[in-house]
C-alpha positions in Angstrom: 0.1 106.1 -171.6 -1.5 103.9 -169.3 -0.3 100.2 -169.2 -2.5 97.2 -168.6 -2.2 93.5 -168.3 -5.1 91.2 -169.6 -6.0 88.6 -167.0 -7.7 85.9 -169.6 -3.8 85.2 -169.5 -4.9 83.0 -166.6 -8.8 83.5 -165.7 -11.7 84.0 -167.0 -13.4 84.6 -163.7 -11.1 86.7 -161.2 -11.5 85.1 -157.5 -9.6 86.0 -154.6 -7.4 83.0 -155.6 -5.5 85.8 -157.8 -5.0 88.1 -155.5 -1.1 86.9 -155.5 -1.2 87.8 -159.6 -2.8 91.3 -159.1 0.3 92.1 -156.5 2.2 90.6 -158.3 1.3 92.7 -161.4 1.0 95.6 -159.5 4.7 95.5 -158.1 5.5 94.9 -161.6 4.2 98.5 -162.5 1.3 98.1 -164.1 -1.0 100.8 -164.1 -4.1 98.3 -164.6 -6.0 95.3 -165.3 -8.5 94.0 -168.0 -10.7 92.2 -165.9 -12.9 89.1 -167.6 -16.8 89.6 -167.3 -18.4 86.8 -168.3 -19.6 85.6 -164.8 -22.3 88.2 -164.1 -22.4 88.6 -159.7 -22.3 92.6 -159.1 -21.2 91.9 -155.5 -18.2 89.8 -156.2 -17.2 92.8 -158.9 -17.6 95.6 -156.2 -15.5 93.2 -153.8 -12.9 92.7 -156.7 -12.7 96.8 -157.2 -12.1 97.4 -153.8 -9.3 95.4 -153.9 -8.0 96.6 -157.2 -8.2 99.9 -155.0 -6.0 98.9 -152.7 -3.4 97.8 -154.8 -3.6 100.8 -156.9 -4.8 98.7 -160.1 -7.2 100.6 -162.6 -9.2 98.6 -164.5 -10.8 98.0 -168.1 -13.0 95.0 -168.6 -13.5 92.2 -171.4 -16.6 90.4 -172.4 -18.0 88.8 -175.3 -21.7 87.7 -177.6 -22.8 83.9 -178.0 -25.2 82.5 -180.7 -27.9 82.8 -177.8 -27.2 86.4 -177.1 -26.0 87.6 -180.4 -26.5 91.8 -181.5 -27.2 90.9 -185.0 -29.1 87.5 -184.7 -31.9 87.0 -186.7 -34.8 87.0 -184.1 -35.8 89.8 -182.0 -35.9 87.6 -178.9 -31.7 86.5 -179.6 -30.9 90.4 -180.5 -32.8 91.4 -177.1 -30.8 89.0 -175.4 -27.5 90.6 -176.6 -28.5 93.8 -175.2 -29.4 92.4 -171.9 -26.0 90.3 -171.7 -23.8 93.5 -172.7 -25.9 95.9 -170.0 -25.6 93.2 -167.5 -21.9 93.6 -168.2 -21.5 97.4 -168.6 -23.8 97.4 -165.1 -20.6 94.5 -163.3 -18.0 97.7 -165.1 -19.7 100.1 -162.9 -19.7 97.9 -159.6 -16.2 97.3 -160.0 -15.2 100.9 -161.0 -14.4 99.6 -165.1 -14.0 102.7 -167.4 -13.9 100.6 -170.8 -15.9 97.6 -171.4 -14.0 96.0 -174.6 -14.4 92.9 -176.9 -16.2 92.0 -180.1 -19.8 93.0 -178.7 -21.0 93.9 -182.2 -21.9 89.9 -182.8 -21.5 86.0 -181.7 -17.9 85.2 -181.4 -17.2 82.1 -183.3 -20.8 82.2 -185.1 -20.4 82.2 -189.2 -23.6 82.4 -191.5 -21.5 81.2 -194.6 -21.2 85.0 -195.9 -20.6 88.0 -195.4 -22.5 90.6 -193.3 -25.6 91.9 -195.2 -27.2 94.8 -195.0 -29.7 93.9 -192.3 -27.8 92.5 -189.8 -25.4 96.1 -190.4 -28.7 98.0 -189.6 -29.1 95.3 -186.2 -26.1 96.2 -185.1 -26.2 99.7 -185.2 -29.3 99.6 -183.8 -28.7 97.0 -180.5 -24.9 98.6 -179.7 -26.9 102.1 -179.9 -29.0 101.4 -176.9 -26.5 99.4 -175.2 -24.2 102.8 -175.9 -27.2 104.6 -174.0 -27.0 102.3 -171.0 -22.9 102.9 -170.8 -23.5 106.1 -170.6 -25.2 106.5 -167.9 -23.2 103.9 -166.0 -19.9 106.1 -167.1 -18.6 103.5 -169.1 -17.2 103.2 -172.9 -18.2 100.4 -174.9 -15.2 99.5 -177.1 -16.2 97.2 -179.8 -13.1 95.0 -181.0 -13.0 94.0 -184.5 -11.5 90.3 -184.9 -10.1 88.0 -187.7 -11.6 86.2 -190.0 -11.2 83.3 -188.3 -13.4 84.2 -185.2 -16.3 86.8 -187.1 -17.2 87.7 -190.3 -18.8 90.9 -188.9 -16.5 93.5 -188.6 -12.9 92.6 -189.2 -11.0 95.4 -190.5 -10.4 99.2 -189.2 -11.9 100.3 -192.2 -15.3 98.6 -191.4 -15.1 99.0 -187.9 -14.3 103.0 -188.2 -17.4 103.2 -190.5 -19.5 101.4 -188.7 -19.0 103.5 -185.0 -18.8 106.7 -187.2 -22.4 105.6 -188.3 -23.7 105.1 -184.8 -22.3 107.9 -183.7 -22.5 107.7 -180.0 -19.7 109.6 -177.5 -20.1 106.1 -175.5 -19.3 103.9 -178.2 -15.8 103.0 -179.8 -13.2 101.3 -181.2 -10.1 99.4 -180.4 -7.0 98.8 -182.1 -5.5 95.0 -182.0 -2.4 93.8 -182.9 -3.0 90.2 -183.6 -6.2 91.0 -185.5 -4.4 94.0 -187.6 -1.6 91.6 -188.3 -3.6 89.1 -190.1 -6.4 91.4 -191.7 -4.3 94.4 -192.8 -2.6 95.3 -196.1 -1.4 98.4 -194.5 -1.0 98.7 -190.6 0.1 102.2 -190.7 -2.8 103.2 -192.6 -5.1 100.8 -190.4 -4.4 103.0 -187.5 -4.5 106.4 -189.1 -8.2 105.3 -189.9 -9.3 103.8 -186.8 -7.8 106.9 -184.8 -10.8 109.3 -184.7 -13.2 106.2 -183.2 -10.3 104.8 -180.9 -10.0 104.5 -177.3 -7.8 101.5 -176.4 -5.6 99.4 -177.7 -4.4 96.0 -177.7 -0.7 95.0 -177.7 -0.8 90.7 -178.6 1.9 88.9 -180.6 1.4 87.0 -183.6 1.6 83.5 -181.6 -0.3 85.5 -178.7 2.4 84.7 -176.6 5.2 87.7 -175.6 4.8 91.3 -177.1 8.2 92.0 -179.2 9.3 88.0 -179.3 7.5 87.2 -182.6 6.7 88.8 -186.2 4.5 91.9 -185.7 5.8 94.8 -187.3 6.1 96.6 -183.9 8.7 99.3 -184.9 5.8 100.7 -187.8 2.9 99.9 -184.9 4.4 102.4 -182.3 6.0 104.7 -184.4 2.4 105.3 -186.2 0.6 104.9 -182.6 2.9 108.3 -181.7 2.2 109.8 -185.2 -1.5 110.0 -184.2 -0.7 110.8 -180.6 -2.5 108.2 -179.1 -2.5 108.0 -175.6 -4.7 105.8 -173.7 -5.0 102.3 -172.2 -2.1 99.9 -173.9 -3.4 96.4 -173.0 -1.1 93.5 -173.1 -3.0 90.7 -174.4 -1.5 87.3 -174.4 -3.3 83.7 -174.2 -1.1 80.6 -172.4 -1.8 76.8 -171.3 -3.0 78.0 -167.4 -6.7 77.1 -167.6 -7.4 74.2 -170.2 -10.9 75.5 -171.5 -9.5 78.7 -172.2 -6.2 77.5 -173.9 -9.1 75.2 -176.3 -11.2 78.0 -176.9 -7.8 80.4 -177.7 -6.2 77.7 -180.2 -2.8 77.7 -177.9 -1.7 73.7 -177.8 2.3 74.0 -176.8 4.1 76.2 -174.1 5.8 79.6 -175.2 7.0 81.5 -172.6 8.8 80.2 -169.0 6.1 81.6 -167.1 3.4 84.2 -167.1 5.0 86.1 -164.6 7.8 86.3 -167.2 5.8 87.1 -169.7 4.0 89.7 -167.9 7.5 91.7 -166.5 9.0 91.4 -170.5 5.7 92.6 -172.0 5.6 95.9 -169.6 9.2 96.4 -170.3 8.4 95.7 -174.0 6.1 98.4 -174.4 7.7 101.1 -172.0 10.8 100.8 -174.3 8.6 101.6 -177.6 6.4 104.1 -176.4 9.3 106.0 -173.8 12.3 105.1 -176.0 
């Protein structure tokens, strides 16, 4: 297993301000980071991978879709733009040395038509992610669509959906994730949630129910981990947690009060957290 710490638990650009979080992250043990790409300067990304290097940090990458630059939008010109904005983002992976480029790239994050999806905007999607599949490809990158609540898409938002819509494309350069916030709200049956994802799935997400410290809230963990070993999955386990460090991002994460002393804390509890469950 390879353990990684999301960095939108303080940034969503990573500067050389952080270099005292990645050290800090990397004495911690951490085998990696999931680095924000939302800012799209290729030579700031190679700078950031070579010092990633020399700490010893691996990395996987986050991005998401807007309304402008949405996969399933209902204009050519808007579904165009999606494509750009996620090859733009696989090509930052690839100057920074990324092997995953995750989030909910199948559609506009926060964007609701007032239904749910129809058949044509299934058909977009397939279509847009296929060719943006082709571009990771040659780049050497996985594109790992993320399937979300409710609350934040209507698009894909189970493993069931999600499963059968990557089994559909059916690209080697394009899969899923599994996340445990999302699955806690959206699934009957977590257990089963994972058996179905596991032939598409090549990361996962370990996030609280409060999206504060892995193991402090109400997930079921002890069904989570033991089902994770069950299907003998083995690849990047990504703490993600959301705090009160940069305002914007605390607004656009829905987190109003303080629940952890500090992310350093939450950071060192969340590795050990983890390490216990998956080495125990």
């Amino acid at each position: 297993m390879k353990y990684g710490m999301n960095l939108l638990l303080w940034t969503t650009e990573v500067t050389d301000a952080h270099g005292p979080i990645l050290e800090m992250l990397a004495k911690q043990g951490y085998d990696g980071v999931e680095i924000p790409v939302f800012e799209l300067d290729a030579g700031k990304f190679k700078a950031l991978g070579q010092r990633l290097d020399g700490l010893g940090l691996a990395r996987t990458a986050v991005t998401v879709c807007t309304a402008e630059a949405n996969p399933i939008g209902d204009t050519a010109a808007i579904r165009q733009a999606g494509l750009d904005h996620i090859k733009k983002a696989v090509d930052m992976c690839q100057a920074m040395g990324a092997t995953h480029l995750c989030g909910p790239i199948h559609s506009a994050l926060g964007v609701f038509s007032g239904q749910g999806p129809t058949a044509d905007e299934w058909s977009r999607g397939k279509d847009i992610l296929a060719k943006a599949a082709d571009h990771a490809q040659k780049a050497g990158v996985t594109l790992v669509v993320e399937y979300l609540n409710r609350f934040e898409t209507y698009f894909l938002t189970s493993a069931a959906d999600t499963t059968r819509f990557i089994q559909e494309v059916n690209h080697p350069f394009l899969r899923t994730m599994y996340d445990t916030f999302h699955a806690n709200i959206e699934e009957k049956d977590l257990a089963q949630a994972i058996r179905t994802i596991t032939p598409v799935m090549a990361h996962v997400h370990i996030s609280e129910n409060d999206r504060s410290t892995p193991g402090e809230g109400h997930v079921d963990w002890a069904t989570t981990f033991k089902t994770l070993k069950e299907v003998k999955y083995d690849g990047w386990m990504v703490v993600e947690a959301f705090g009160l460090a940069l305002p914007a991002l605390a607004a656009a994460t829905k987190i109003w009060r303080k629940m952890f002393p500090s992310e350093e804390v939450l950071a060192a509890n969340a590795l050990k957290f983890m390490k216990a469950n998956v080495e125990g």
